[in-house]
C-alpha positions in Angstrom: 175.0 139.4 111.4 178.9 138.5 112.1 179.4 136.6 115.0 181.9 138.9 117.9 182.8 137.0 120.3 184.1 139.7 122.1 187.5 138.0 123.5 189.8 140.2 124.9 193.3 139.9 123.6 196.6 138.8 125.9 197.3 135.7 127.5 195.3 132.9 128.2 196.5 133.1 131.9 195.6 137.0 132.3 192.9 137.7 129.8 190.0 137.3 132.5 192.4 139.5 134.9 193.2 142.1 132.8 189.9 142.1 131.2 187.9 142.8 134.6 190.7 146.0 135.1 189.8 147.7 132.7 186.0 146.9 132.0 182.9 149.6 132.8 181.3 149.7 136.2 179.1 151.1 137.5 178.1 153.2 140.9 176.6 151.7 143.8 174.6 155.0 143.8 173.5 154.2 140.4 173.0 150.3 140.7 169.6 151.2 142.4 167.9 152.6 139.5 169.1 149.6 137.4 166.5 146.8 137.4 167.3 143.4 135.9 165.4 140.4 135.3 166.3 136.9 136.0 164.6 133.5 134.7 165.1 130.7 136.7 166.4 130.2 139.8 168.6 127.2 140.4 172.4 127.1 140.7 172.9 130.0 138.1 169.9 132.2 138.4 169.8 132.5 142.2 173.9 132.5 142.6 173.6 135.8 140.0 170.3 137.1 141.9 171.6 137.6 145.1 175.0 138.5 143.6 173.3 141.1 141.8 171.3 142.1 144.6 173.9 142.4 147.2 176.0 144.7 144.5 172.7 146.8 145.1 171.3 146.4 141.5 167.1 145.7 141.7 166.7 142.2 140.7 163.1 140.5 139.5 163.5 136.6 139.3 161.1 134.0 138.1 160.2 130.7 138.4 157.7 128.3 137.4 158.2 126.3 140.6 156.6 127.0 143.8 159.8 127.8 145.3 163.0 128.8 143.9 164.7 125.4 146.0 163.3 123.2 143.7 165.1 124.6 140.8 166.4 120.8 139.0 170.2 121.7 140.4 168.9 119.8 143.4 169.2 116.7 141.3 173.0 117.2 140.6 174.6 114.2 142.8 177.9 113.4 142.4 179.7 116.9 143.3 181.6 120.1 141.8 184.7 119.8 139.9 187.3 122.9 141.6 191.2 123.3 140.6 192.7 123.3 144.4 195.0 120.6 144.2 194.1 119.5 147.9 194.8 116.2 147.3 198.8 117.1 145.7 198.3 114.9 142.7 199.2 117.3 140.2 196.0 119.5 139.3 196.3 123.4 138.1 194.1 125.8 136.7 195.6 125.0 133.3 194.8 120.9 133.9 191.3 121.6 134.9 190.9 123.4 131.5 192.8 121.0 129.4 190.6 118.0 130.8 187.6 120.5 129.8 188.8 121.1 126.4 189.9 117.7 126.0 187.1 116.4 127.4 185.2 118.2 125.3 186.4 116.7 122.2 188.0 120.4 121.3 184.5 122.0 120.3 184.8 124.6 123.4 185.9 128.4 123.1 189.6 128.2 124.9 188.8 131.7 126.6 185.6 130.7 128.6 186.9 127.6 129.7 189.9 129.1 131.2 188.2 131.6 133.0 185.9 128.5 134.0 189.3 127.1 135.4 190.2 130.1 137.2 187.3 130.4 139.3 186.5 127.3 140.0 188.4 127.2 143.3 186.5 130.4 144.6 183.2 128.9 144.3 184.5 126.4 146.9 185.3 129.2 148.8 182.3 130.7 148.5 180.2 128.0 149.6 182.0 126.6 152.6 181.5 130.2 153.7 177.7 130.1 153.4 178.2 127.0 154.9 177.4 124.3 152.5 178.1 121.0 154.1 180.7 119.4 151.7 182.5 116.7 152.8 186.1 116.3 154.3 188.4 114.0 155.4 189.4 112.7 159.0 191.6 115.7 159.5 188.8 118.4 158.7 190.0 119.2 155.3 187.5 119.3 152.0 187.4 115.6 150.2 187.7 115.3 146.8 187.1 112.6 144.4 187.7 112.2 141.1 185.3 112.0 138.1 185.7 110.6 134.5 188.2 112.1 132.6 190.2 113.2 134.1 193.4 111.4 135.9 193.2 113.4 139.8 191.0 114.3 142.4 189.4 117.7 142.0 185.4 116.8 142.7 183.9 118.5 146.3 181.3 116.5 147.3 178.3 116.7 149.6 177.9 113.0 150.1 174.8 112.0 147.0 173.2 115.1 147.2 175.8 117.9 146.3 173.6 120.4 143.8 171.0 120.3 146.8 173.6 121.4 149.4 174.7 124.0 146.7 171.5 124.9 146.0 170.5 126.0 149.7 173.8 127.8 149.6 172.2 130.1 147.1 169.0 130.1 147.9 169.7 131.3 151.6 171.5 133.9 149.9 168.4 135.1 147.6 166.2 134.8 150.9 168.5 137.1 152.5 167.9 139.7 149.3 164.3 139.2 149.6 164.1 140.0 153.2 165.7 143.5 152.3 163.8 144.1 149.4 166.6 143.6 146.7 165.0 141.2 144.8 161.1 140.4 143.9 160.5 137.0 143.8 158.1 135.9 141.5 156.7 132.0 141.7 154.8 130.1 139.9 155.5 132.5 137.0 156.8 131.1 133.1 158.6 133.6 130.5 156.7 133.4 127.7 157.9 135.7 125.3 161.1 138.4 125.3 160.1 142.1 125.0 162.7 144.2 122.7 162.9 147.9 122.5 165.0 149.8 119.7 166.8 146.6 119.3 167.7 146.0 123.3 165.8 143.2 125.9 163.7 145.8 127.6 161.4 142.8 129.4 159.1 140.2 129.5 155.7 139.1 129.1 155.4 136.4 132.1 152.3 134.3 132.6 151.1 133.7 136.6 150.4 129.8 136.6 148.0 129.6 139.6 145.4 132.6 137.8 146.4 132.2 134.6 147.0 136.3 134.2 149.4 137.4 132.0 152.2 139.8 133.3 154.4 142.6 131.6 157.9 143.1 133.3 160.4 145.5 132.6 164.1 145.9 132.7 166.6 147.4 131.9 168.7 144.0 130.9 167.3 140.4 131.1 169.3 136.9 132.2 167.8 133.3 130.8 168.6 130.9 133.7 166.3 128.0 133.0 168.6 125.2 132.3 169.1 122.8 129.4 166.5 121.1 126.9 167.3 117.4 127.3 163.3 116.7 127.5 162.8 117.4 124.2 163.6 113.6 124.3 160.3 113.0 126.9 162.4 110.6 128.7 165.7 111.9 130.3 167.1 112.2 133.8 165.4 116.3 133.7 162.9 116.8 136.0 159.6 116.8 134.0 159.1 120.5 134.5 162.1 121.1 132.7 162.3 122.7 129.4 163.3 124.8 126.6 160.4 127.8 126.6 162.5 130.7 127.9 165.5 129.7 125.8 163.5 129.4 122.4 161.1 132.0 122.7 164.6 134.4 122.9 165.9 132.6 120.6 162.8 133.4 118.0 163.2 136.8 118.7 167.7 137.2 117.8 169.0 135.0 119.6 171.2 132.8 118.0 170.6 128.9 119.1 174.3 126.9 119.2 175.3 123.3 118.8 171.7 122.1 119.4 172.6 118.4 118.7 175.5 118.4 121.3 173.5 116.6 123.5 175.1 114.6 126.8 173.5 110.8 127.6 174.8 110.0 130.8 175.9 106.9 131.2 175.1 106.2 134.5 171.3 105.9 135.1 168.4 103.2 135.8 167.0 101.4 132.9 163.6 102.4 131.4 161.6 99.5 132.4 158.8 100.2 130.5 155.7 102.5 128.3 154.8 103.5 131.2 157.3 105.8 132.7 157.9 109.5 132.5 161.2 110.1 133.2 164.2 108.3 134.2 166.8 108.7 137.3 170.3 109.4 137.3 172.7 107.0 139.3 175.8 109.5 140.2 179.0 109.3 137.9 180.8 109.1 141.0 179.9 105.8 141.9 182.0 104.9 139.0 185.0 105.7 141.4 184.6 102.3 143.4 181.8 100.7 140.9 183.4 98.6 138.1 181.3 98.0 135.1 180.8 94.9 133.5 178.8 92.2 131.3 179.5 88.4 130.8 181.6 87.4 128.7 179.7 84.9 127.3 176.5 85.1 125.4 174.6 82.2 127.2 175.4 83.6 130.4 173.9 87.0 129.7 170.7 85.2 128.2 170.6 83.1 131.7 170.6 86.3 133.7 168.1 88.3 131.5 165.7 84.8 131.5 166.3 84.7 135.6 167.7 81.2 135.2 171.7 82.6 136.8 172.5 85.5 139.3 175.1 87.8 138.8 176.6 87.2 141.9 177.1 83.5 141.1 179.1 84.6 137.9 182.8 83.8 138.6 185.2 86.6 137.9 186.7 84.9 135.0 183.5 85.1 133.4 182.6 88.6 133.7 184.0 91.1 131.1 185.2 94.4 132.8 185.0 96.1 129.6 186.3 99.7 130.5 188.8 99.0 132.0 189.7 96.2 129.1 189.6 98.8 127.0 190.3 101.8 128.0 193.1 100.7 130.9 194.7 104.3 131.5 191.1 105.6 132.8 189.2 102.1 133.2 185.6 103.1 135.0 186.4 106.5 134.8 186.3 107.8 131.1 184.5 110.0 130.1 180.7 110.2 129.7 180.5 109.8 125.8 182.5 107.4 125.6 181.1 104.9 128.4 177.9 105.2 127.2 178.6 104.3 123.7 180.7 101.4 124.9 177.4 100.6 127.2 175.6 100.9 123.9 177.9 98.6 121.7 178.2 95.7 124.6 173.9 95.9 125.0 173.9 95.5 120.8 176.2 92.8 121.5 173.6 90.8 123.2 175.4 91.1 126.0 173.0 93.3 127.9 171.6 92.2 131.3 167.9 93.3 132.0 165.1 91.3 130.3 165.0 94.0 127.6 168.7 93.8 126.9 169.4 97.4 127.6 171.1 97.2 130.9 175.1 96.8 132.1 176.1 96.3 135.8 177.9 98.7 137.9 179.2 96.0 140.8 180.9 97.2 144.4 181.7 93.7 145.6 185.5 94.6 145.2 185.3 98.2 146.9 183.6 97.0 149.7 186.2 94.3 150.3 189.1 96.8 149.7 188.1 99.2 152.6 186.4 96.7 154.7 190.2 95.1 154.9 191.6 98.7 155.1 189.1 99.9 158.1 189.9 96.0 159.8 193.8 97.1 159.6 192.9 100.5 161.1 190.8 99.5 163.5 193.3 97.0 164.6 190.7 93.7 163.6 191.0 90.6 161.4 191.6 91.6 157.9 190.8 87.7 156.9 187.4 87.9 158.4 185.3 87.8 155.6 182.3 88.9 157.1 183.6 91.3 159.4 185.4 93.0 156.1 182.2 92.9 154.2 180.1 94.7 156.9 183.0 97.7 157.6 183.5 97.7 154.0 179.6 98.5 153.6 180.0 101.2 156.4 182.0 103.3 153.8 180.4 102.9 151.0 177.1 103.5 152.7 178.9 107.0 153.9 180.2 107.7 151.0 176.6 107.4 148.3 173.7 105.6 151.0 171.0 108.1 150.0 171.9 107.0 146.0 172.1 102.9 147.1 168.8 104.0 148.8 167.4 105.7 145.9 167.9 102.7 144.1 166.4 100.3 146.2 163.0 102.0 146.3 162.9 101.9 142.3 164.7 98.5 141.8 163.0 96.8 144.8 166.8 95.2 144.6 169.5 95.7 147.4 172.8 97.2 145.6 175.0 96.3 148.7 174.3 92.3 147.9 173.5 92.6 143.9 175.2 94.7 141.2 173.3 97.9 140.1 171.9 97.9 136.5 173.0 101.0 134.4 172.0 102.0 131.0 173.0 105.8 129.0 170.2 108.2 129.1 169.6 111.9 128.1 170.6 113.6 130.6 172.8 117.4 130.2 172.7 119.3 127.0 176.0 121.6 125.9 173.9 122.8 123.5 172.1 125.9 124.2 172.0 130.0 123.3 175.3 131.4 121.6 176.6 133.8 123.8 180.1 136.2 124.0 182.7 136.2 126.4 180.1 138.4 128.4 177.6 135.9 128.8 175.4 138.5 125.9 173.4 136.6 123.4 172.9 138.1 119.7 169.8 140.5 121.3 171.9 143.3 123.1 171.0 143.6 127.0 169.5 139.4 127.0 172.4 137.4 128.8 172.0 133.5 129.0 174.1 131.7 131.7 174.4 128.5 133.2 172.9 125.4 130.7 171.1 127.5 129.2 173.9 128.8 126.9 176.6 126.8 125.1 179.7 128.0 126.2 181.9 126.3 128.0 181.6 122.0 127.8 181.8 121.9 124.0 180.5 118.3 122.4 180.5 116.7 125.8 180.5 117.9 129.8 183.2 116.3 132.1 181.3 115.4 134.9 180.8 117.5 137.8 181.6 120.2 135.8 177.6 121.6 135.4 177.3 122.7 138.9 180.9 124.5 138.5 179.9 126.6 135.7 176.1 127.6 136.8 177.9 129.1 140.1 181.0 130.7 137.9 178.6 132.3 135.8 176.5 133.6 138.2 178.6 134.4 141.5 182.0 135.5 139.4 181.0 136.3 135.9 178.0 137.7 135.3 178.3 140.3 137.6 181.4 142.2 135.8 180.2 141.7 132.6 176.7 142.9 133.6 177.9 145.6 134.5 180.2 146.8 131.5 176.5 146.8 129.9 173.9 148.4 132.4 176.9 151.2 132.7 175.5 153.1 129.6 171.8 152.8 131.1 172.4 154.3 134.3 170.3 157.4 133.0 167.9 155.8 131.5 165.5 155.5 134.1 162.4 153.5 134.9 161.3 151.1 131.3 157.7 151.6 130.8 155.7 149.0 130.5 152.7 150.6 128.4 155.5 150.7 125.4 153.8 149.3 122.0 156.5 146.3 122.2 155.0 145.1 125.5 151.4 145.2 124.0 152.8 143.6 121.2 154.4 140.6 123.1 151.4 139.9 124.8 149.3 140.0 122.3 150.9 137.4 120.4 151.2 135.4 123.9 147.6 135.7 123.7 147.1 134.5 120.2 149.3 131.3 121.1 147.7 130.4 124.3 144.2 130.6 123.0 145.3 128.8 119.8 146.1 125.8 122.1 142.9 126.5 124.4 140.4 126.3 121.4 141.9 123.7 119.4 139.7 120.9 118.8 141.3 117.8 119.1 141.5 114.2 119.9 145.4 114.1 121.8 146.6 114.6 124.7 149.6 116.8 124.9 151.8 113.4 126.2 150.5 112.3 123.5 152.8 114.0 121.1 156.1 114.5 123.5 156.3 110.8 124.0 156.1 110.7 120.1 158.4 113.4 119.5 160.9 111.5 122.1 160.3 108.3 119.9 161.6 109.8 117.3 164.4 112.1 118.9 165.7 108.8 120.8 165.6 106.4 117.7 166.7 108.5 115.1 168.5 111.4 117.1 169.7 109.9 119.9 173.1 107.8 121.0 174.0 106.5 117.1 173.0 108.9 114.5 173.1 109.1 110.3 171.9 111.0 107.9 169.2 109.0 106.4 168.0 108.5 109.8 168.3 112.3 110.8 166.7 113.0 107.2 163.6 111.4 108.8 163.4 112.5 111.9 163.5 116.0 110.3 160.5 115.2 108.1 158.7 113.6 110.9 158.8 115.8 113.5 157.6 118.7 111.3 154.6 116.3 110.0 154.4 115.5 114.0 154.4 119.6 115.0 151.7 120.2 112.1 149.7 117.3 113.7 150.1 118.9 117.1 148.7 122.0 116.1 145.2 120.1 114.2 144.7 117.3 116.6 145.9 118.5 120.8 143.2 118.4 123.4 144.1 121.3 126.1 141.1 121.0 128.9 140.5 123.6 130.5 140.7 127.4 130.8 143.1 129.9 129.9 142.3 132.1 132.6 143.0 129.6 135.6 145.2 127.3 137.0 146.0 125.2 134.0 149.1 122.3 133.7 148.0 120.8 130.3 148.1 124.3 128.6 151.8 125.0 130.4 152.8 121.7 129.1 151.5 122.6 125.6 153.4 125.5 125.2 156.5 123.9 126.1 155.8 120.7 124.1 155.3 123.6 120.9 158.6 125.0 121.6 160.3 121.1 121.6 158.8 120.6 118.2 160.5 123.2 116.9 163.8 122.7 118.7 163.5 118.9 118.1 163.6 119.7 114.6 166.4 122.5 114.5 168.4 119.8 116.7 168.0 116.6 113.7 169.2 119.4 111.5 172.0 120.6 113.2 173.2 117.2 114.1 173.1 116.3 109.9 175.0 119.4 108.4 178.0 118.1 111.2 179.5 115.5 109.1 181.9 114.3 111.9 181.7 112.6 115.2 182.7 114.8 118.3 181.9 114.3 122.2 178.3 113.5 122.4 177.8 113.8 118.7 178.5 110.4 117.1 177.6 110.1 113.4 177.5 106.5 112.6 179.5 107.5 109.3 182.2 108.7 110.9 183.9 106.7 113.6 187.3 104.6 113.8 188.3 101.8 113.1 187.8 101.3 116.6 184.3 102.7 117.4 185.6 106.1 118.4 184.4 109.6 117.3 186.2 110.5 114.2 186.2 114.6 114.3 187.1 116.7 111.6 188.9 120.0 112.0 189.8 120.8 108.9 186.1 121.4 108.2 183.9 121.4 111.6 186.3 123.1 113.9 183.8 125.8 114.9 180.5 126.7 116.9 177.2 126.1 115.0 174.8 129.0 115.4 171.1 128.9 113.8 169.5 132.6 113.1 165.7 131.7 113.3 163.8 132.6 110.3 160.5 131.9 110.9 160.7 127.8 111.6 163.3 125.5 112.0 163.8 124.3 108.0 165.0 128.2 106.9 166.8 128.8 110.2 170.3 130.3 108.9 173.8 128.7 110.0 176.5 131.3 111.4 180.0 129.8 112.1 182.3 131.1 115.0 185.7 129.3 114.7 187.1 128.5 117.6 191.0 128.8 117.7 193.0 126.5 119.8 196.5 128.6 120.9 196.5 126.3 124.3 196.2 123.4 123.4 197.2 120.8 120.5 194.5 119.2 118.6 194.6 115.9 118.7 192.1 112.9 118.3 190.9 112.0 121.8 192.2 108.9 123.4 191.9 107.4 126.9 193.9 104.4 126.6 
């Protein structure tokens, strides 16, 4: 099957425009017999439910939560990236996108991330209307800060807690569907298997997790919302519910799986202090606005601080090496993910790393809370030479500006950030990756859309921060909806989908099969048993630094681990009741395939790009080396029955906007 991307021809500038004039739609009178079905409910699946439900279409949305608020967006901190220009420091539509592309390393498709651009500063518009609290300066306008890499200030911000504050936005908008009987909300429900019809997503096969009853659900079009797959790795900043199921069990029936191995490790989050843990929190990239990173410069003093013998805080400042900004003195603190968390990486290798396992840098606000403590003292008409009276207004701000993060890190530190420099270390976090879709949001199965993180399109090899939360709500308040409707425009006399169809019997039949497979097995292991091996291997041999003999084993190991899986997992319980160790089970299945597709993906890519770094291929000066020439293009795996014979399908992305160059943030 030829990949279409379906990108409508003009100018970069007008293509979205001109493509929404003259695209199908279809009649409000009509949009009421038109059901569609929407899985998962955070930033991108409730923004498109009750879009889609106000534009009078019937909506059916899932999610294995207990409440569609609890959707992982809430986790999103730092804020949403919007093209306004409030602050007059030069940003446009057209910068937002270049920082995308560029930031990107130049693996996005130029059309989606322009239309990304374009939107952006409607979503802000949007939410201030449903009254999302976003923060603003002393004269009532909207703040902004700025975010890594980029060089202004386009970030909205809702103090630490910005996805959460988005995420009420849209869920008070669902709520207000529900109440009129738009949409038919269905919790503590999991997608376990697409239904297709004469070649079209006609439904799902859902299982209820509190009886255990499996579900059939039609429609007449269905929408994969459920985020990105970064727990394949068992450890990562995802909430531990999060996971690939809904994505890969579309993808085994046509949809085509992109870029798998572009994978984002934040740089920005505590350090994994041990066997013992189950996942790992994020630290906010925007406390890399007034947080500057550093190590010791000397060997013996990073060996005194990880034996307890020296303090950082009695570490003068010519001994400390402030290695962004050293090395990267155009963007200092504030490059881009990929590339602070491999210099993190390099430093810790160093022996320069700061916790007792060596895996730790520190992100230090001494000097930001002296610079606005002396700023607030000239305002307020006080001392600016007071030391302590600096220090304690200076605290004031920072504590206004990220106290529920310093608090967050207290309580799992037991360590007061105000006094002592936070200790950061990279870890998986946002995945690019996901299901290839067109410029309509359509994956390879006609009438199954995929939006938000759950498709590929718009971040290429690496996200800019603060951009995640800006595309779920683009997708689903401002895209989707048109190009929904160009499709459902052909069905508006189709009528009601039966559900007694032999496809539906079929799905569930093979649900069935799988779940009681897992029920009856046999075995010795608990199903953490093999995701925390599975994340052993993704992390050492998948992970930050790959090459190919590495990813050669991890290929060979994780199919020898999935095999295991299968002959050796203990699932307790019933199938016909409440049951988490059989929900984990079928989602742990699905990561040992994707693990697998991922190591292979990430070994036919013989370059380095954004979150991809091959070992083999880096400069002289530890940077991702790309190659155009020969990698310029989306990867897109046709599944063929398991992940070693899954077929690769190349869209080439063209670059007319901008020049291809290698990436630099000097």
């Amino acid at each position: 099957m030829a990949l279409d991307s379906k990108i409508p021809n003009g100018p970069i500038s007008t293509k979205w425009t001109d493509y929404k004039d003259h695209i199908n739609l279809v009649n409000p009178a009509n949009k009421r017999n038109i059901d569609v079905i929407i899985v998962g409910t955070g930033l991108a699946g409730g923004s498109a439910a009750a879009t889609l439900a106000e534009l009078g279409y019937n909506v059916k949305a899932f999610c294995f939560q207990d409440s569609p608020r609890r959707a992982h967006s809430i986790a999103a901190q730092g804020g949403i990236n919007a093209a306004k220009n409030y602050q007059g420091d030069g940003d446009s539509v057209f910068r937002l996108f270049y920082d995308t592309v560029k930031g990107g390393d130049y693996r996005a498709r130029e059309a989606n991330v322009h239309r990304l651009a374009e939107v952006s500063a409607n979503i802000i518009d949007q939410c201030v209307a449903q009254g999302v609290p976003l923060a603003r300066e002393y004269g009532g306008l909207l703040d902004n800060r700025s975010f890594g890499g980029t060089l202004v200030s386009r970030t909205f911000y809702a103090k630490g807690q910005t996805g959460q504050q988005l995420l009420l936005g849209a869920y008070s908008a669902m709520n207000r569907q529900i109440a009129r009987g738009k949409i038919q909300m269905f919790n503590r429900h999991e997608m376990l298997d697409l239904v297709v019809v004469n070649g079209k997503a006609r439904g799902i096969i859902a299982r209820n997790l509190v009886t255990g009853e499996l579900e059939r659900h039609s429609a007449h079009a269905v929408v994969i919302a459920s985020g990105g797959y970064g727990n394949v790795f068992f450890l990562s900043t995802n909430a531990m519910g999060s996971n690939a199921t809904a994505a890969w069990k579309i993808h085994k029936k046509g949809a085509y799986f992109a870029n798998p191995c572009y994978t984002q490790i934040h740089p920005t989050c505590i350090p994994v202090s041990g066997d013992h843990q189950s996942k790992l929190t994020l630290m906010s990239e925007s406390l890399r606005n007034d947080g500057r990173i550093w190590v010791p410069k000397k060997l013996e003093d990073a060996q005194a601080i990880r034996e307890g013998r020296l303090k950082p805080t009695q570490l003068a400042e010519e001994d400390r090496d402030y290695y962004l900004e050293r090395r990267y003195p155009s963007f200092g603190n504030l490059v881009p993910r990929d590339v602070a968390s491999r210099a993190a990486k390099e430093r810790c290798d160093a022996g320069f790393g700061v916790n007792k396992t060596g895996e730790a840098v520190y992100l230090d606000f001494a000097s930001a809370i002296m610079r606005y403590g002396k700023e607030q003292a000239k305002i307020k008409g006080l001392d600016p030479e007071d030391a302590a009276l600096v220090k304690r207004l200076g605290t004031e701000v920072i504590e206004n500006k990220y106290g529920n993060l310093f608090q967050m890190y207290e309580k799992i530190v037991d360590e007061n950030p105000y006094e002592t420099p936070m200790m950061i270390y990279p870890a998986v976090h946002y995945t690019m990756g996901g299901i290839w879709v067109d410029y309509n949001l359509m994956t390879t199965v006609e009438g199954c859309y995929a939006i938000g993180e759950a498709n590929f399109s718009d971040h290429g090899a690496n996200r800019l921060g603060a951009s995640a939360l800006m595309q779920g709500l683009a997708d689903g308040y401002f895209v989707l909806p048109y190009t929904i409707g160009d499709y459902l425009a052909k069905d508006i006399r189709t009528g009601k989908i039966s559900t007694d169809l032999p496809e539906f019997e079929e799905a569930e039949n093979n649900v069935r099969g799988q779940l009681e497979r897992l029920i009856n097995n046999n075995g010795t292991h608990t199903v953490d048993h093999f995701h925390k091996k599975l994340g052993k291997i993704m992390w050492d041999k998948v992970g930050m630094a790959r090459n190919a003999q590495g990813l050669n084993e991890a290929i060979e190991e994780i199919a020898a681990l999935r095999e295991e899986f299968y002959r050796d997992v203990k699932v307790p319980g019933s199938m016909n009741s409440f049951n988490q160790e059989l929900e984990k089970a079928m989602r742990v299945a699905d990561f040992l395939e994707l693990g697998e597709l991922f190591a292979k993906d990430a070994l036919h890519r013989n370059e380095s790009c954004g979150g991809h770094f091959r070992e083999e291929y880096q400069t002289e000066e530890g940077e991702a080396q790309r190659d155009d020439e020969n990698f310029a293009y989306v990867a897109a795996w046709e599944y063929k029955g398991k992940p070693s014979e899954a077929v690769l399908h190349k869209e080439q992305l063209v670059f007319e906007n901008v020049k291809l160059v290698q990436r630099s943030y000097k």
